[in-house]
Structure formats: structure tokens, C-alpha cells
MISE-650109 format. One record per residue (C-alpha): x, y, z; residue in one letter. Coordinates in steps of 0.1 Angstrom, whole numbers, plus 5000, padded with zeros to 4 digits. Each point is the difference from the previous one (the first is absolute). Layout:
BEGIN
XYZA
...
***
This chain:
BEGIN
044853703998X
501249904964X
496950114970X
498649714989X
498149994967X
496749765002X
497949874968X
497349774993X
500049954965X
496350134986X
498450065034X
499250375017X
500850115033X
497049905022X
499949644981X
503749965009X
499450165038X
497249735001X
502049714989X
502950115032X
497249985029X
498949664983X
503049844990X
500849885034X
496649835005X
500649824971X
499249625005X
503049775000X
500649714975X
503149744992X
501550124968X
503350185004X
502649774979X
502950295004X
501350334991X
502550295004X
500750355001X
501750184980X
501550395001X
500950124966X
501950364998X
498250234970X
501550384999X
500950205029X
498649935032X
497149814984X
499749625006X
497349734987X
499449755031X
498549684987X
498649655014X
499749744982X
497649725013X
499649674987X
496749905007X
498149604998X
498050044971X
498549615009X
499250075032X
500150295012X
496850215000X
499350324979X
498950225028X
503249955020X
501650214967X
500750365012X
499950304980X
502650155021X
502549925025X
501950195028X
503850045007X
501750155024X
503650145002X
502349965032X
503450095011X
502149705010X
501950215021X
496950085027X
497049854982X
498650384995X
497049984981X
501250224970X
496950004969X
496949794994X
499849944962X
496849874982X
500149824971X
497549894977X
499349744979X
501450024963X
499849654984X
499049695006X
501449724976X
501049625002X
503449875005X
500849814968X
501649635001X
503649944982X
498049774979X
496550054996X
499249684988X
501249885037X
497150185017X
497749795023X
496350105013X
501950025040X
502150274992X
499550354988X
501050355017X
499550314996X
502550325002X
498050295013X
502650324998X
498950305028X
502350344994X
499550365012X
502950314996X
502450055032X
501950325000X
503349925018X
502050315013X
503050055017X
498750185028X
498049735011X
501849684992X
503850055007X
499649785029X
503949774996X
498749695009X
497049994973X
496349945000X
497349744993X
496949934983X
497749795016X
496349834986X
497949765017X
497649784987X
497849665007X
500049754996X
501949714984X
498549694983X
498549765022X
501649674982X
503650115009X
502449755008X
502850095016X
498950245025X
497750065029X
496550064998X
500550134965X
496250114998X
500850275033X
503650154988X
500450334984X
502550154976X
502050285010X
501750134965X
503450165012X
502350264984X
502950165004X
501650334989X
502950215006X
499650395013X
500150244968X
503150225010X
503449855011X
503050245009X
498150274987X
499349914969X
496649824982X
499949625001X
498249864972X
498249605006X
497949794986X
498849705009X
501449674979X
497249884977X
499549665006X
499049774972X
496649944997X
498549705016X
498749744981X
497149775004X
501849674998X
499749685023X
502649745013X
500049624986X
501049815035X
502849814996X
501150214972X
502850375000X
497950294999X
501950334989X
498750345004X
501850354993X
499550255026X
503050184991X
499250394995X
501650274980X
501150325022X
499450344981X
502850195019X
502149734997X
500749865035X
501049675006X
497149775009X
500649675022X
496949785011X
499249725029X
497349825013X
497650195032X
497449905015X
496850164989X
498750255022X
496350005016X
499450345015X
497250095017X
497149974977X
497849715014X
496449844985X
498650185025X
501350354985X
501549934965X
500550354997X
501850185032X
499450354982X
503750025000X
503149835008X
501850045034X
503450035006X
502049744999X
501449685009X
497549814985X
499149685010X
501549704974X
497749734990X
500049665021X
501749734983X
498949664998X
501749725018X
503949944985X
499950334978X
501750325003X
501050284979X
503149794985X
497449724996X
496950184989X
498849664981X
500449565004X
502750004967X
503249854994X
501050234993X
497750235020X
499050364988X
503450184993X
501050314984X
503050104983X
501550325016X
501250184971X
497449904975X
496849975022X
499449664981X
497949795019X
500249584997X
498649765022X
499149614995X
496749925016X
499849695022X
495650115012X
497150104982X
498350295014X
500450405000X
502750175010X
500450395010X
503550135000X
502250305007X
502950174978X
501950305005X
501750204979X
502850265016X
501850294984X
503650115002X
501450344990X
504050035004X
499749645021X
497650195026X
496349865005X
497550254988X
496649854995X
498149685000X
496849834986X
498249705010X
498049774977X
497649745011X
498449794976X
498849634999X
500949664985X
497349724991X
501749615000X
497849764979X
500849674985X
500850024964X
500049784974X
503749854994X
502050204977X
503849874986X
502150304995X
500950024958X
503949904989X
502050184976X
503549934984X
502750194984X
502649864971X
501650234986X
500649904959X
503149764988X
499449855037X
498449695011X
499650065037X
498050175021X
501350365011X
501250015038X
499950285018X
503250005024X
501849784975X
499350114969X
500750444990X
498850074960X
502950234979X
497950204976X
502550094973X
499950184968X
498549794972X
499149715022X
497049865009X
498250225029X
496549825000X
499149725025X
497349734994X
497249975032X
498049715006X
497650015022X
497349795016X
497549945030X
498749665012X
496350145009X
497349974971X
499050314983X
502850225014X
500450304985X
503850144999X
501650354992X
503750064999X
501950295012X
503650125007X
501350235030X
503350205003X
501549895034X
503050234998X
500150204974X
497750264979X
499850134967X
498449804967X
498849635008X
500049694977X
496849974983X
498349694989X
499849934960X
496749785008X
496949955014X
500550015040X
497149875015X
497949714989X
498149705018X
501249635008X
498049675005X
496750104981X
498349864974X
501850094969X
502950165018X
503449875003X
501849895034X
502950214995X
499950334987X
503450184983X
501550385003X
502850174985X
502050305022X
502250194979X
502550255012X
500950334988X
502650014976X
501350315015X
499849865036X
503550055017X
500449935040X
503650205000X
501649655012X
497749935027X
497349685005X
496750184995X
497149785018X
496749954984X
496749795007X
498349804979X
496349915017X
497349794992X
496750065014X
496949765003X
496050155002X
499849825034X
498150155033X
500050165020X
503350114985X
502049904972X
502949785003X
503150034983X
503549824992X
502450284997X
503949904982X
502550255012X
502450094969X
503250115000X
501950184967X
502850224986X
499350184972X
502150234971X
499150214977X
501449964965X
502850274993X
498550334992X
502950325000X
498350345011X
499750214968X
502150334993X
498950354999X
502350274987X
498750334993X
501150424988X
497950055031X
502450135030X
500849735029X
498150045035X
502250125029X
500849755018X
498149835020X
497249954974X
496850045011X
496550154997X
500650295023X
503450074981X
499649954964X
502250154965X
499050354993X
499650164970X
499850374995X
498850134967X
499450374990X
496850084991X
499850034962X
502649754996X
499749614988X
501749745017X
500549634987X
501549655014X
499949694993X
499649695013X
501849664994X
499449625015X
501749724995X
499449605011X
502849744996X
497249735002X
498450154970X
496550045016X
497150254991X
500950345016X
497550285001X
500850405006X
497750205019X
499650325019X
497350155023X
499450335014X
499550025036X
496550135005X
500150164965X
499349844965X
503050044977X
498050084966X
498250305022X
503150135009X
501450034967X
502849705002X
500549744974X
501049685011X
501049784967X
500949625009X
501149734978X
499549715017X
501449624993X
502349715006X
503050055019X
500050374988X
497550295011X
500750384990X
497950295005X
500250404996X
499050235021X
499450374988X
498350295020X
499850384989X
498050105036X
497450374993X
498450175031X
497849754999X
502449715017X
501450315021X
496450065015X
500149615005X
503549985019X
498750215027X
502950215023X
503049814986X
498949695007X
500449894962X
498549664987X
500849665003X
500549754979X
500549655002X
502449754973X
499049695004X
502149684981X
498149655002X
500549684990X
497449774988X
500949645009X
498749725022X
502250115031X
500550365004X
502650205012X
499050395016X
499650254977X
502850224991X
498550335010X
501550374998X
498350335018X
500750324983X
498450355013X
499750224974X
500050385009X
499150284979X
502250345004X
499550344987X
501750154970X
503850165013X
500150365005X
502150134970X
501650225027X
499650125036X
496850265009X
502350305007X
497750304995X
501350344994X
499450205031X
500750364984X
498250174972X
499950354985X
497250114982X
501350314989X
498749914959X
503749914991X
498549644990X
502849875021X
499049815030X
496550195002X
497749715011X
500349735027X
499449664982X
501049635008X
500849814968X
501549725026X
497049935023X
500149615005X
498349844977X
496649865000X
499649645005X
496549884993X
497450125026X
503050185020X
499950324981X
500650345007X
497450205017X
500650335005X
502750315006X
498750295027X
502550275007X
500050235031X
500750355007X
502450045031X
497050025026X
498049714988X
497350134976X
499749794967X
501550234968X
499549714976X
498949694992X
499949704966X
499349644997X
502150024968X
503249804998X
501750334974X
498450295024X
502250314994X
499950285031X
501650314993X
499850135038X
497650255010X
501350364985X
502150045031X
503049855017X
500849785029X
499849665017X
497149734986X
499449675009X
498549684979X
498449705012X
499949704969X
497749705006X
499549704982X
497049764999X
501549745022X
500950285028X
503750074992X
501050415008X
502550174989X
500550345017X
502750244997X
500150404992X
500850254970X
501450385003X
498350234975X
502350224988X
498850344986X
***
């Protein structure tokens, strides 16, 4: 059996143990409005498992709400009972209305979130076909519409997840996070829309239809079976002419939009309806997962409300823009502003404007006045005025961009809104990229960050290059340059621009110490990014150039050939063994030390000083030296002492 993690959020061990014997002789009440599960993935085999409940916060009674609620996880292959996972309650808040000022004394829920900690391992949960999460609960709201004996039927919340290996190898899910309900109510007679589209953090493709709510097994009777049984579990009982593709009396009735999870529906009855949407998951076009949502919809009359009106002329024109007659051409130095009107026939309506990009993304037009204002109220006009400008470096590349232009009124339950579809070309005004030249060497082709210009200077040495740009439209250019993960000044470069129009130049001097050799690490060397840009109302990409710089030890003057006779016989000729051409020292790579060796191992002499003489050791034969330097170079080789 899988580990499962348990907590009750600020209760100890025999309170929680006494809440489990109790919970199932709980008391029923009517106040489940909807809810779902949810399996989020958190590192390695650790999951969070959370259920979300919506709960009547009219009607339904306090003591039906549970501080903790019991799910149980199955195999869809064989219904094995696989884990029992507890989860307590961590919040309890109200579902907020899209408009506040909509909300009526009928309507309020609230969103009571239970989670524990699952730990999820392959060795228990590699099952092909999947598993599921199953909670029951009871019972639903009494007043009900559009099913059966609403005040009887249970909620069965119902998930689905994939095994966590496939062909060997870890399978990482999530569940899709669906939007968060919201506490808003259907006029009848008028389009509802709600988004229950979600947002998949692996990815996956999501695709959503309309099910039937599911009742379980909890009854009045016992709200609380202790834990859910395997499945099927039994649906809900529709009421007379409704199914799952016609949850709710509507013309339209209740659809969703399977690609967006956007719910609409126009109303024909008042009353209360409970629905049921669920939301699949795709990887590589193979189902891996689902989740069910059930939630309610109340249908009351409303008090009439026209939808607003807006209208688009564009300037030097007398008509109205038409959308599928008309296309705007936004050209250099023309006009790229339109003039809105807009309007709504309903008293004291308040109006806000907006704009949407249907096909395109990237910089929107912005409005150069006030957007929202209010019509038909004392000392306010009946038609209010905007003005959408569009950038004047806006360019579609030669193909019709679509945009929206919507007007929304303060009506309930929702807003309504007239919404002018708007279609444009647009050019930028002539802008040539500007021209960087340089002494610095050219990148091997192909240019890029992993395979910049290298420079190699020798320690000691100064090296200089300058920097030249030019703009044939005579706009503001500006030099820079930036170490990578360094600061210039720190590393002893001087960076010298002289910046202005049409013409930019800059020098560039560096005489590198141990310092920048300590800060180049093996080899690597430092980088440094050139950068030309071009100050102007449409921009063209910076002219960049990478160089590497590399710092390399003084030359040898001439190969490290040690002598390898000597005869200290007081001649003065060739008496001592000494090494004028040891490789030099470069910063913190220095010489160490010489040792020399008698024939049979034992040390005869030893100096950590770069002009050591050794005159041998009064008598002939073989020796051998070992030379080390700081930075663990040897040098060995051997000497013949010559009597």
C-alpha cells in the first residue's frame, strides 16, 4: 500500500482520531452547491491532493461543514483499493461575483479547500490503465430544479490520473487547474457566459463536455459513508426532458465550448440548476487524466438591460467603419487614431471601453482619453467619446491583423457588451539598421554566443580597438559594452564612447595584471559585449559584437633545455647545475621547488629558489631532479656529475 501523508491543520493526534470515528455520524444537511478534485505534482514522488467544495452559504447549515474529508484511490483496471488519504480543512472563503455590485441576498457560496500530502511511487502505481480518486458527500440543495429529489442526491467528486512510470521511465501529471468558479446568477431570457476553461501545468491538451453529475452513495441517512467505494457510481436522476446534453430549459440550453471550456446558455425557467463539466487531458493525442466539476446555476428575473453601442470612424471619413467591408492602412505620417462613440439606452449605465487582439500579439493601441464614463444621468451626456491610437511603429509584415474594440455596460448579473471587430495593415516608417565597424577581429562564422571573436593578449601587454557606428537616418546612436558576469572598471578595462547623431565612436583599451588572470579562471577568458543602438521611435535590433578576451603568459625567450652534465672539479667551467631558462612565472603559477636524487632514491638536495646553484655532491655519477611549479607542472629529467 502506497504512504499516505495525513494532516489536520492545528489539531493533535487523538482530536484528529476522534474527529475519524465521528465524522460518519455526522448529521446530514442540503448544502453542497459543487466541487472538484484536484492532483497537483510537487517534487519527486510527492503529490498535494485537493477538494474543493462549494458550499450554500444561504442555506446550508454550519454543522454540515467538515473539518476533514476522506478520499480514496482506485485502480480502473480492477477497482483495487490502493490508499486512503485524509485531508483536512485549510480555508474557508466566499466565491466572489464578477461584479460585486450585482450581488443579491439569494445567493452566496462558499469555497471550502480540504488537502493532505500523497506520496506517489512507482512501485505502487504503474498500473497502464491509470487510477482514480473518489469522495462522497451529501447532500445537495433541496430547491434544485432540474433533478430528482435534489434534497436525497449525493456528490461523488471524480478524478482521474495516469500511472507515474510509462516504458520505464517517470511520468510527470498534474491535474488542469480549472478557473475558479464564480458566484454569479442567470437573468432568464438573457445569454449567460461563464469560463470554465483551465490552464494545464504540464502542458497537455485539455478538451471539455457536458456529464451528468454523479450521486454516489452517500444518502441523508449516512452523509458520510466513511469512505468512498469503488466505482461506477450512480449519476443523478434527471428531471423530465433533461439529460446531460440538456442539463437546463435554455435556448440555447447549457453548452460548453470544447476547446475553451466556456460555458453559455439562455435561460427560458427560473429556478436552480446543478450541472456537470468535465475537463479531459491529452498527452501525445492519448487520454491521460480527467476531472469533473459540478457546480450550480440560479435563474431569476432581472430587471431589463439594453446592451451599450459603440461606433468606429476613422478621421477624414464620414462613415461608419465596417468590419468585412472596410480594412484600415496605417501608413507612415498618416493619421493612425480612430474616433469611438459610444452609448447605452438604459438610465445610469455605466460604460468602460477595451480593445482585444484576435490574431495577433505584441504592443496594443492605447486610448488617448478617458475610457469609461456614465450615460443618461443627471448631468451626464448621452453619448460618451474615445480616441484609439495606434503605435507608430506598428507593422503587420503585410498581413490584416484583427483587433476588438468592446464596450461594456455595469448591468447584472453580467455585463453586456457591443464588441466591433477591426481589421488593419500597418508600416512602419523607414528606419535602416545602423552600422558597426570595429579593430576588433570578426566572429567565426556562424556568430554566436557559444562561438564568439577571441582575443589573446600577453600578460603585461596593452591592447586597444576601437569602435565605429554609423546611421544613414541620422538618428541618436549610443556605444556600449558589458562584461559578462564581471564589471569592466573592476577588471581594469576602459570603455570610452562618444555618443551622437548618425555617428557613435568609442575606444576600448585594456592592460590585464594577475588580477583579471585570477578572474578568467582556466582559460575561459572574459566576455564582453559591443552593443550599437539607435534611439528612435521604431527600433531596429541592436548591432551587437561578442569578443572573449584571454590572457596568455609572457613567451619563453627560449626552450627549457637543462644541461645534464656538470664537472665540479673548481675549473669554474660548468661547475654548478643551474636553470637560467625555467619557464617563466605567470602570476600565481610560479615556481615551487627543485629536489634532486641520488641514483637509489634518497633526497641529496633541495631549493625553492628560481637561481639555486648545485655543485653535485663531492662524488660522481647519475642524479635525478624533480622541478615543480605552483600550479602542478613537473619537469623531471637527470644530471651526470663528473669528477
Amino acid at each position: 500500500m502506497s504512504r499516505v501523508i495525513f494532516r489536520v491543520p492545528g489539531l493533535g493526534p487523538l482530536l484528529t482520531l476522534l474527529l475519524l470515528l465521528l465524522l460518519p455520524q455526522m448529521a446530514s444537511a442540503t448544502h453542497i452547491v459543487g466541487g472538484e478534485l484536484d492532483l497537483h505534482h510537487t517534487t519527486g514522488n510527492n503529490y498535494t491532493l485537493t477538494l474543493n467544495l462549494y458550499f450554500d452559504a444561504i442555506n446550508g447549515q454550519p454543522g454540515a461543514i467538515r473539518p476533514m474529508m476522506v478520499a480514496v484511490i482506485y485502480a480502473k483496471s480492477s477497482n483495487k483499493y490502493i490508499a486512503t488519504v485524509r485531508m483536512g480543512k485549510l480555508s474557508d472563503t466566499f466565491v466572489q461575483y464578477t461584479s460585486p455590485a450585482c450581488s443579491i441576498g439569494s445567493l452566496s457560496t462558499r469555497k471550502l479547500v480540504y488537502s493532505s500530502t500523497v506520496i506517489i511511487d512507482a512501485s505502487q502505481f504503474s498500473d497502464p490503465e491509470g487510477y482514480y480518486i473518489a469522495v462522497e458527500n451529501c447532500c445537495r440543495n433541496s430547491s434544485i430544479s432540474n433533478i430528482v429529489a435534489p434534497g436525497n442526491a449525493g456528490q461523488a467528486y471524480y478524478l482521474e490520473f495516469p500511472a507515474v512510470v510509462r516504458n520505464g521511465l517517470p511520468f510527470i501529471d498534474s491535474t488542469p487547474q480549472i478557473f475558479p468558479p464564480l458566484s454569479d446568477y442567470a437573468c432568464r431570457g438573457e445569454m449567460f457566459y461563464y469560463d470554465f476553461g483551465g490552464q494545464d501545468p504540464d502542458g497537455d491538451s485539455l478538451a471539455y463536455d457536458m456529464v451528468t453529475p454523479l450521486n454516489g452513495h452517500a444518502t441523508p441517512s449516512n452523509p458520510d459513508p466513511g469512505f468512498a467505494v469503488p466505482a461506477p457510481y450512480s449519476p443523478i436522476t434527471w428531471g423530465a426532458g433533461l439529460s446531460a446534453q440538456n442539463q437546463m430549459p435554455g435556448a440555447p440550453t447549457l453548452q460548453v465550448d470544447a476547446h475553451t471550456g466556456r460555458l453559455t446558455v439562455r435561460p427560458t425557467d427560473l429556478g436552480l440548476f446543478v450541472f456537470g463539466v468535465r475537463c479531459a487531458e491529452y498527452r501525445n493525442h492519448v487520454k491521460i487524466g480527467e476531472t469533473r466539476r459540478d457546480f450550480q446555476l440560479l435563474v431569476v428575473n432581472c430587471a431589463t438591460n439594453q446592451p451599450p453601442r459603440l461606433q468606429v470612424t476613422v478621421p477624414g471619413r464620414t462613415t461608419p467603419y465596417r468590419f468585412g467591408r472596410d480594412t484600415l492602412r496605417l501608413v507612415p505620417g498618416g493619421n493612425r487614431c480612430l474616433n469611438i462613440r459610444y452609448t447605452d439606452p438604459d438610465p445610469n449605465s455605466v460604460l468602460t471601453m477595451s480593445t482585444r487582439a484576435v490574431n495577433f500579439t505584441g504592443q496594443l493601441p492605447t486610448f488617448t482619453t478617458r475610457t469609461s464614463g456614465t450615460v443618461h444621468a443627471a448631468g451626464q451626456p448621452d453619448t460618451l467619446t474615445a480616441t484609439l491610437c495606434f503605435p507608430d511603429c506598428a507593422d503587420t509584415k503585410g498581413k490584416v491583423f484583427l483587433l476588438d474594440v468592446i464596450v461594456a455596460d455595469n448591468g447584472c448579473s453580467l455585463p453586456k457588451h457591443d464588441t466591433l471587430r477591426v481589421a488593419f495593415i500597418a508600416t512602419q516608417p523607414p528606419n535602416a539598421a545602423p552600422v558597426l565597424t570595429s579593430t576588433l577581429p570578426a566572429a567565426p562564422l556562424p556568430a554566436s554566443d557559444a562561438n564568439p571573436a577571441v582575443v589573446h593578449i600577453v600578460l603585461g601587454q596593452s591592447y586597444a580597438a576601437t569602435l565605429l557606428g554609423l546611421d544613414a537616418d541620422n538618428n541618436a546612436l549610443a556605444l556600449t559594452a558589458v562584461g559578462e558576469g564581471f564589471d569592466l572598471a573592476g577588471a581594469g578595462m576602459r570603455f570610452t564612447p562618444r555618443n551622437g547623431a548618425g555617428r557613435a565612436t568609442a575606444d576600448f583599451v585594456w592592460n590585464p595584471d594577475c588580477g583579471a588572470v585570477a578572474a578568467t579562471g582556466a582559460g575561459s577568458g572574459l566576455l564582453v559585449r559591443f552593443r550599437l543602438t539607435e534611439a528612435g521611435p521604431c527600433l531596429p535590433l541592436p548591432q551587437e559584437r561578442a569578443v572573449r578576451f584571454i590572457v596568455d603568459p609572457i613567451p619563453d625567450p627560449k626552450p627549457f633545455q637543462p644541461s645534464n652534465v656538470i664537472t665540479p672539479n673548481g675549473d669554474n667551467y660548468n661547475d654548478y647545475l643551474y636553470m637560467p631558462d625555467l619557464p617563466l612565472d605567470f602570476c600565481d603559477r610560479k615556481f615551487a621547488s627543485i629536489a634532486i636524487f641520488s641514483r637509489w632514491g634518497q633526497p641529496v638536495f633541495k631549493s625553492a629558489e628560481r637561481g639555486f646553484r648545485w655543485g653535485g655532491q663531492g662524488s660522481g655519477g647519475l642524479y635525478y631532479y624533480l622541478v615543480t611549479y605552483t600550479d602542478g607542472r613537473r619537469f623531471k629529467g637527470w644530471v651526470e656529475v663528473i669528477m
